[in-house]
Every structure is written in C-alpha cells, then in structure tokens.
N, C-alpha and C positions, 0 to 999 in steps of 0.2 A: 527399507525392509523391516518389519515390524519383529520385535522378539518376543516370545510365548517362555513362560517359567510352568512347564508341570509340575505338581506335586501329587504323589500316588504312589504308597506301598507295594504297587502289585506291576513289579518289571515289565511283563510284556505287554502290559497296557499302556506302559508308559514308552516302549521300545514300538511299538505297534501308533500309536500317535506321535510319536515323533516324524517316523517314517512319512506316515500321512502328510503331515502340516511342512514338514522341510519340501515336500514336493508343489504342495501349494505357493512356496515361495518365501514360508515363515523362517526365521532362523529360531531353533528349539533351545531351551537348559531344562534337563531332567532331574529330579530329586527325587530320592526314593520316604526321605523322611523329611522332616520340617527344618529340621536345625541346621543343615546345610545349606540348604534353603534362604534360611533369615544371612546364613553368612557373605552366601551370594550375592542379596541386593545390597549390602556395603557396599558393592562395584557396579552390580548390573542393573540398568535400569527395564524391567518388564514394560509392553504395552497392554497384554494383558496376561493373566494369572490364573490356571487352572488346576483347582485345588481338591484333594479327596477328602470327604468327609470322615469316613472310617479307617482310620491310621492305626496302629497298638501305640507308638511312641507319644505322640501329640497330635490330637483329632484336630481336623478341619478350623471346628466352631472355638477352638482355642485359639491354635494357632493364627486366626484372623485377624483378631487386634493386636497380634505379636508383627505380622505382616505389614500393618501400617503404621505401624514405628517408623517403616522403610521405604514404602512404596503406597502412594495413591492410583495404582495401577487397578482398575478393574478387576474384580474377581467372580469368576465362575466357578458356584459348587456342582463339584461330580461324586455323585452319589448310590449308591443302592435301597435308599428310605425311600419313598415316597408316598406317603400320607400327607393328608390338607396341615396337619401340623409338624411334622417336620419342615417340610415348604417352608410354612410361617415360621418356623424358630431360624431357616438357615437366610431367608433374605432379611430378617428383623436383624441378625447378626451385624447383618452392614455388607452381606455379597451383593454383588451385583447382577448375578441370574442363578438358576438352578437349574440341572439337568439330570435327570434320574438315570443311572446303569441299567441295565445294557443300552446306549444310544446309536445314534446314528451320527459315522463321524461328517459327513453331512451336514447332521443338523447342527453339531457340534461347531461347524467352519462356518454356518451362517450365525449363528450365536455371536460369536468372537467379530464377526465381521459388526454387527452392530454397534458391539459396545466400542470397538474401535471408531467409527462413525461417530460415535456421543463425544468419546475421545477428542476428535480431529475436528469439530466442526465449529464454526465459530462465528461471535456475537457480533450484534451491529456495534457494541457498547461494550466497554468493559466492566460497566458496574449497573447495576439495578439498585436505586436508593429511597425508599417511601421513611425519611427518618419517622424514629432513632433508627430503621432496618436497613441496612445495606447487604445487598451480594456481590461478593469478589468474583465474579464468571471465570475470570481464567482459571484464579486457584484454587474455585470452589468451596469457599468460605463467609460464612454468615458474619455478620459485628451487630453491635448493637449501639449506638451512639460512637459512628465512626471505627473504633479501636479496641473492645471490647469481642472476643471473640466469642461469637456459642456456637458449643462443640455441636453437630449433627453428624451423624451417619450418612453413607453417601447417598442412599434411598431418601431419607428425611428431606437431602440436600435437595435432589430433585425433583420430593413432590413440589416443596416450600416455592423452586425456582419456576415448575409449572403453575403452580397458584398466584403466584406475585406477578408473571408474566402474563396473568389473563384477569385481574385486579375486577372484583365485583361481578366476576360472574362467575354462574354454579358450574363445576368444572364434574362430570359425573366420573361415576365409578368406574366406566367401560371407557370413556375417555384417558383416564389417570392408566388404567392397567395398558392401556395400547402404547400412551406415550413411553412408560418409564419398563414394560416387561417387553411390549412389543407386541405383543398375544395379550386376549384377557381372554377367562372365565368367568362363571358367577362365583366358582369356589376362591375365584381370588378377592371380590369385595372383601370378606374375614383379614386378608393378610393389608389390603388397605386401609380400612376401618382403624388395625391395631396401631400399624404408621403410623398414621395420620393422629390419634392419640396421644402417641409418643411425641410427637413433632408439638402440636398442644403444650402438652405437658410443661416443654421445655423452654417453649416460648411465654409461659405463664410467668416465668420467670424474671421477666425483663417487662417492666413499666411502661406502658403504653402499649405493647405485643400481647397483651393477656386475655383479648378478643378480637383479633386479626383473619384468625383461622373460626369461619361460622361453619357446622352442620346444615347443610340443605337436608334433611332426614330422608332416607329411601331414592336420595338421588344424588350424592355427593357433597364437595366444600368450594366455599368459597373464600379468599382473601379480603377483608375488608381494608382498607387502605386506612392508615394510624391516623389519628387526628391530633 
C-alpha cells in the first residue's frame, strides 16, 4: 500500500483528499504546514509527495529543497498560479509534475499513479556507463569518473537518463515532454529548452561531458557518446 504525505494550508482540502485517496486504497499523512512535515520524514517514508505551492509559513518552492534533505520521493506541485512561467519556475525547482487548483481529484489520482510507475519500474542494468559518465538507475545518481557525484535535479536526471538511453539520436521536444511530463504542449518546449540548459551547463563542468548534450535546433538534443 503506497503512502501519500499532503502538504496544504487550506484544511478541508486537505481533509477532502484525504478522504478521496484513503478509499482508493492509499494510506494518507496530512500536514497543514511545512515543518511538521520535514519532522515526519525523519520516520516516514512517502511514495509520493503533494505539495502547495502558496503557504504563509514556508511556500512550496522553498520548502522543496528542504524536503530532499529527506526524501527522494516524488513531488507534485498543487497550485492556484498558472502561467507558462510559473509552470517553468515550479518544475525547474526540481518537482516532479504540476497541477493547477481547482483540479480534478481524478486527474489528480492518475498523476500520482504515474510517477509511482516511474517509481516502481525497473532496469535491465543497474548502471548506464559511457565513461567518465556513469548513471546509478536505482538511486538515481550521475558520477563522473566512477565516484565523483554531480548534483542534478530529478527532471535533469531524467531528461540526461532519456538522452544517454537513446545515444546519437535526435530525441525531439514532443518526444522528451511525453516521456518525462506524460502530456506535452508546444508551451512546454520553453520549460525544456531551460532544462536542458541547465543540465548543459552543469555538465560543462566535468572534462570530457562539455559536448555530450548537441542542439538539434527546432527539433530537440542529442547525446553524443564521450570519446
């Protein structure tokens, strides 16, 4: 039976999905603020994590990296913003979907069903190695000559794990949005484009990875394989 941590200021949303998901078969922990919250996963391990964006105590996009102190558990932002850039500023955070208020709990239950799937699903291998790049698949961790960790966000993790897993070919942008959000728009190429920058960026950093990741321009990236 899978356990759900909410996080949400606003009681009877959070009494009102409780209700829902306990009948679906989830077992629930409710928080009304963050900080009990962080106290919680000391003990409890979440499968996944649904988080409000607009708090008074400590917002969402704070309390995120405060959350994975704790927990590499999946996070869903639940929100009342939605603009093309809020979107982008709350997946670039490092959540793991976005769902705008008022939803459908619905949609809300196949949401969570997915990223449990991503969760639970498992490799032929336990490692993808093109040195100096190695991916740790169970624990979801990059290195860089074996033992060297670089830090990525878990969206980074899994475009990098989608590009490394399809090696020399152009992986498009409707492609990336389907595997890693599930759904794609046109309005989401902007929030992959930035990723995928970010992911760049960080790999620039590490000798021999600092042209791994090529621009196919107006059609997606490709992995070049390290020489």
């Amino acid at each position: 039976m899978s356990l759900l941590m909410l996080i949400d200021d606003d009681k009877d949303v959070l009494e009102l999905n409780k209700s829902y998901f306990e009948k679906e078969g989830y077992k629930v922990l409710i928080f009304e603020s963050v900080a009990p919250a962080l106290e919680s996963l000391k003990s409890s391990h979440p499968d996944c994590i649904l988080l409000d964006i607009m708090m008074p105590d400590v917002d969402g996009l704070t309390a995120l990296p405060q959350i994975r102190k704790f927990s590499k558990a999946p996070i869903i932002f639940l929100t009342g913003k939605d603009s093309d850039d809020d979107k982008v500023t709350g997946l670039l955070s490092g959540a793991d979907d976005y769902l705008v208020k008022p939803y459908s709990l619905k949609e809300l239950s196949a949401r969570i069903i997915v990223q449990l799937r991503k969760g639970s699903s498992s490799a032929n291998s336990n490692t993808i190695s093109y040195p100096p790049l190695k991916l740790d698949l169970p624990n979801h961790k990059v290195y860089y000559n074996q033992t060297e960790e670089i830090q990525l966000s878990n969206r980074e993790y899994e475009l990098l794990y989608y590009l490394v897993s399809n090696p020399n070919k152009i992986i498009t942008f409707e492609e990336i949005g389907r595997k890693i959000w599930n759904v794609y728009q046109e309005s989401d190429r902007r929030s992959i484009m930035v990723m995928a920058s970010r992911l760049r960026k960080k790999l620039e950093n590490y000798k021999g990875l600092d042209n791994c990741i090529e621009t196919n321009y107006g059609k997606g990236y490709k992995f070049i394989i390290p020489h």
